[in-house]
ChimeraX commands (.cxc) that place a marker at each C-alpha (Angstrom):
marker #1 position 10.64,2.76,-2.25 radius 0.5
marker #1 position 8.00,4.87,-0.74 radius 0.5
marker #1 position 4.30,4.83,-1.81 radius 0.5
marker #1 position 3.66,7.15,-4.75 radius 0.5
marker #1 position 0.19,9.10,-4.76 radius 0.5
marker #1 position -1.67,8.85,-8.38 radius 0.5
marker #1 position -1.86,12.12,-9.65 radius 0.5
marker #1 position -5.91,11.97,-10.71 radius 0.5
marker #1 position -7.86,9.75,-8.64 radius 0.5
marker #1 position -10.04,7.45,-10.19 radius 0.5
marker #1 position -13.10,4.46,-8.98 radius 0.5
marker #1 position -10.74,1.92,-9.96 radius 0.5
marker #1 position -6.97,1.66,-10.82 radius 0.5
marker #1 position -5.58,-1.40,-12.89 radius 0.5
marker #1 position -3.05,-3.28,-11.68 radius 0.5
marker #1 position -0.45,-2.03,-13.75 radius 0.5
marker #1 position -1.37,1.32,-12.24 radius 0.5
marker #1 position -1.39,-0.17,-9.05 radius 0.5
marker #1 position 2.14,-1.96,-9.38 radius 0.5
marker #1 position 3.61,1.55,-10.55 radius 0.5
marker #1 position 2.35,3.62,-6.93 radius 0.5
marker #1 position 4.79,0.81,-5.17 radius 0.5
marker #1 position 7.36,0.34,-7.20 radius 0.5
marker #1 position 6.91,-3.55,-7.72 radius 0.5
marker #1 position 6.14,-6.12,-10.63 radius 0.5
marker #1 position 2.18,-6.93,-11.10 radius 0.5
marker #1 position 2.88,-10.49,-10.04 radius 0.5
marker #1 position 4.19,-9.13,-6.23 radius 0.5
marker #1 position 0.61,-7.43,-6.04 radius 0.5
marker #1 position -1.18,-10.82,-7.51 radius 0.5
marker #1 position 1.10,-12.68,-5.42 radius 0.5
marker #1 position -0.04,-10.33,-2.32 radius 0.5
marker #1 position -3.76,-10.74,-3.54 radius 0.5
marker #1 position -3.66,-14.86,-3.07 radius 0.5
marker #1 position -1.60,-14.38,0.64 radius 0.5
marker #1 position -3.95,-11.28,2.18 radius 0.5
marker #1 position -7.57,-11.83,2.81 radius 0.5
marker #1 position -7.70,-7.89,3.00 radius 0.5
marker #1 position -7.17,-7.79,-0.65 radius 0.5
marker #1 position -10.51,-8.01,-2.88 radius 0.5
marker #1 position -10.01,-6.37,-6.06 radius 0.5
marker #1 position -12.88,-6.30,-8.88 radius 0.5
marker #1 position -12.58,-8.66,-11.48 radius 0.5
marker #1 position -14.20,-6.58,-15.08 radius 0.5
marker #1 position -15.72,-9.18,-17.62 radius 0.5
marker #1 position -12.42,-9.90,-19.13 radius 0.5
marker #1 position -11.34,-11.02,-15.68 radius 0.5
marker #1 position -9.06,-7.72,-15.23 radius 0.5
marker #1 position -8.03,-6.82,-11.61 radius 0.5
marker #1 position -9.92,-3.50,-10.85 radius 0.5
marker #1 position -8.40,-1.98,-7.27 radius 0.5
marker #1 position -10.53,0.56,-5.17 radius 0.5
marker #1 position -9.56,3.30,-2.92 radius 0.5
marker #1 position -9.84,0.61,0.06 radius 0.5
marker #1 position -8.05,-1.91,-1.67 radius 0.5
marker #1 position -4.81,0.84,-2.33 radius 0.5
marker #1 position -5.07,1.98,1.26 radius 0.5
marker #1 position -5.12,-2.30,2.22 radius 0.5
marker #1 position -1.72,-2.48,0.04 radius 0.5
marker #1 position -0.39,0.57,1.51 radius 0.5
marker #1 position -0.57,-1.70,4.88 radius 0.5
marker #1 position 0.89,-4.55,3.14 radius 0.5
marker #1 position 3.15,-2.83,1.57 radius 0.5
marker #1 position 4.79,-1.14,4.65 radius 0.5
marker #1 position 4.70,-4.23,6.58 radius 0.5
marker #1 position 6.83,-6.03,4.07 radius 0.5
marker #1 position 8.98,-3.62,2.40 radius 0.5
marker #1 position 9.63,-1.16,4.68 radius 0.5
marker #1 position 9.58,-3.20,8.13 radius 0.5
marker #1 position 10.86,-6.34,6.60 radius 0.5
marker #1 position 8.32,-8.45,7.86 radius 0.5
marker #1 position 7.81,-12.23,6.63 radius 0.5
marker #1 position 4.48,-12.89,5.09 radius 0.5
marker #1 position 3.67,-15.10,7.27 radius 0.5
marker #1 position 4.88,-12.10,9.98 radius 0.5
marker #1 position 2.80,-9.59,8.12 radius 0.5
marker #1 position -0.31,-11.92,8.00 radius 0.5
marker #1 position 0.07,-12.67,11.58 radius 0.5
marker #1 position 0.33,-8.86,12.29 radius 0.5
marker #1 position -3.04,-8.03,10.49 radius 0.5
marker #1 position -4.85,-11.12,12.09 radius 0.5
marker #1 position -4.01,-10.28,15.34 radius 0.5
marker #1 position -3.36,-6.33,15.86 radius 0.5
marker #1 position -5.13,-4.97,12.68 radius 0.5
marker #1 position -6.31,-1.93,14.63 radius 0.5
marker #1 position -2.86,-1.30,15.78 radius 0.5
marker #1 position -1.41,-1.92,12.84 radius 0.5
marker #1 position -3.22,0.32,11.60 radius 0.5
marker #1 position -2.52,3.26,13.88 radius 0.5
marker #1 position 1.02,2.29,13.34 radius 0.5
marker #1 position 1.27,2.73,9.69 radius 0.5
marker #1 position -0.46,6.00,10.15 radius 0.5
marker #1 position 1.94,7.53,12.60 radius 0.5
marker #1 position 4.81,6.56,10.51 radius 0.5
marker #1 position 3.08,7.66,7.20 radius 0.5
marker #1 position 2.05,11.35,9.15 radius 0.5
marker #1 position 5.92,11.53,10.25 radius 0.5
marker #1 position 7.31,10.86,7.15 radius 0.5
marker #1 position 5.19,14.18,5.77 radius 0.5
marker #1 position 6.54,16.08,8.41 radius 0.5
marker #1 position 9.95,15.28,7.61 radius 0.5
marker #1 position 9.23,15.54,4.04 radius 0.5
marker #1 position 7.72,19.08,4.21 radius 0.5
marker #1 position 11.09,19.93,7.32 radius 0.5
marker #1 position 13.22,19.23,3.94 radius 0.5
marker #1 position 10.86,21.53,1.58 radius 0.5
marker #1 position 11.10,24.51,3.87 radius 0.5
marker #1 position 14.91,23.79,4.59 radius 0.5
marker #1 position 15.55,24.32,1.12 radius 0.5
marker #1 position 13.57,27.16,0.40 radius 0.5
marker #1 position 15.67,29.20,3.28 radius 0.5
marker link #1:1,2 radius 0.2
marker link #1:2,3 radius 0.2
marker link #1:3,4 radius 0.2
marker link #1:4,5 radius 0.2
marker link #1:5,6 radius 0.2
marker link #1:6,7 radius 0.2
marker link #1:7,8 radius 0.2
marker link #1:8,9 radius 0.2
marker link #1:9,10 radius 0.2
marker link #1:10,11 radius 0.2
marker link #1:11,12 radius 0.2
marker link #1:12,13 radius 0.2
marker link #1:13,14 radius 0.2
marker link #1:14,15 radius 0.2
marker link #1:15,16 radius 0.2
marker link #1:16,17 radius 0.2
marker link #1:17,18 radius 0.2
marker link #1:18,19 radius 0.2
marker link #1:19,20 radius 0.2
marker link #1:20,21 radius 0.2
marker link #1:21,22 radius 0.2
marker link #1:22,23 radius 0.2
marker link #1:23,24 radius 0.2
marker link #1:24,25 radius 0.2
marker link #1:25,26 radius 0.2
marker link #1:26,27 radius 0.2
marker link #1:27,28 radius 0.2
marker link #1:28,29 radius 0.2
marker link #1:29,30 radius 0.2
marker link #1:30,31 radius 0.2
marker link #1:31,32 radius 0.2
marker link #1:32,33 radius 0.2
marker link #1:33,34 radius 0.2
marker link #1:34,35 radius 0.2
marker link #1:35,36 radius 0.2
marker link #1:36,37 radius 0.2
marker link #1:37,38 radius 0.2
marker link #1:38,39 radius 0.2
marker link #1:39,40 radius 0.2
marker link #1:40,41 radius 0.2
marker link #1:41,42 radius 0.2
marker link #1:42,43 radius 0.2
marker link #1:43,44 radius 0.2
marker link #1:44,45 radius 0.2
marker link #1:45,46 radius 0.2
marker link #1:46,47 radius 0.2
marker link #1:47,48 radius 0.2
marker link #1:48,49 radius 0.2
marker link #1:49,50 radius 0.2
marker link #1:50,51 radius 0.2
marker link #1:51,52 radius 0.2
marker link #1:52,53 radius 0.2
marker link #1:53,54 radius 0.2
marker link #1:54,55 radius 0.2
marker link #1:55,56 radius 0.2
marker link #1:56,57 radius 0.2
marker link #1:57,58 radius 0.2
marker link #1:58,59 radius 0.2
marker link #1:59,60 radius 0.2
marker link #1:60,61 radius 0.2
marker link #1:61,62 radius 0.2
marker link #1:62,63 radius 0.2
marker link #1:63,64 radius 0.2
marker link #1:64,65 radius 0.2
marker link #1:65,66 radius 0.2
marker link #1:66,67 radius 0.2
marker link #1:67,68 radius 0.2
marker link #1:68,69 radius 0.2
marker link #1:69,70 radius 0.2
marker link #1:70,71 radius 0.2
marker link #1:71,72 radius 0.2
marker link #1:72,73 radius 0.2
marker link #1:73,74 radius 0.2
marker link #1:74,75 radius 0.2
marker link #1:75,76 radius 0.2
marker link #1:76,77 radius 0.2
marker link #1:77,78 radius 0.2
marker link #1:78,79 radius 0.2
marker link #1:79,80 radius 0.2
marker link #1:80,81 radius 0.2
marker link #1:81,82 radius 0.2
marker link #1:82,83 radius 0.2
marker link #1:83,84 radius 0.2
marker link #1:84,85 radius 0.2
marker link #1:85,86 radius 0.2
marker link #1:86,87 radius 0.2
marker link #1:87,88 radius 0.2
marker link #1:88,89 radius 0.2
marker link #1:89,90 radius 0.2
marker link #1:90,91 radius 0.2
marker link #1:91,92 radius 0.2
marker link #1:92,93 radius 0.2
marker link #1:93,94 radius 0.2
marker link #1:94,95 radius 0.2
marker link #1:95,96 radius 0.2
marker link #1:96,97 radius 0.2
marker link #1:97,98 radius 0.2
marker link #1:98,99 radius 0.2
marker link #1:99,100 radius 0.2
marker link #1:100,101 radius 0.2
marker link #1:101,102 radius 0.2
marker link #1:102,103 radius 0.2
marker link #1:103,104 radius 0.2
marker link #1:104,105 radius 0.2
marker link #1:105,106 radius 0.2
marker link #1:106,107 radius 0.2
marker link #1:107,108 radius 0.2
marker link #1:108,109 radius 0.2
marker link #1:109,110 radius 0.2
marker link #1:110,111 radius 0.2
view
């Protein structure tokens, strides 16, 4: 399931919130937290996980690497390590294509 954009952007996003843009349970993104030195989220008095901008765009990585490419964890952390910049530029090209095709389909069915 693709990455779904919050309709208001806030400072921070809960991680319920969070869990909801991809489509898995709040312990896959704690989970993800503990394996991915990327991933920093606030921690509020009561302890709460508060996620930034950066840390969405981190999980957006994450995210693609595992669900989408299939990767390991181990395979994903490995990835980031070594090729983070490429990675990267990677998950960008696909994310730019899949507009394209998105907004292809749009104007398809408008004709």
């Amino acid at each position: 399931m693709p990455y779904k954009k919050p309709k208001i952007e806030k400072v921070f996003y809960s991680i319920g919130e969070v869990a909801d843009m991809f489509g898995v349970n709040t312990s896959n993104i704690r989970f993800w937290e503990n394996e991915f030195d990327i991933l920093k989220p606030h921690k509020n008095a009561k302890g709460n996980r508060m996620f930034t901008r950066e840390d969405i765009e981190n999980l957006k990585i994450i995210h693609h690497l595992l669900k989408e490419r299939g990767l390991t964890i181990k395979g994903a952390q490995m990835k980031l390590k070594d090729n983070k910049e490429d990675t990267l530029q990677n998950f960008e090209v696909v994310n730019r294509l899949q507009e394209i095709r998105q907004m292809l389909i749009d104007i398809k069915e408008e004709l």
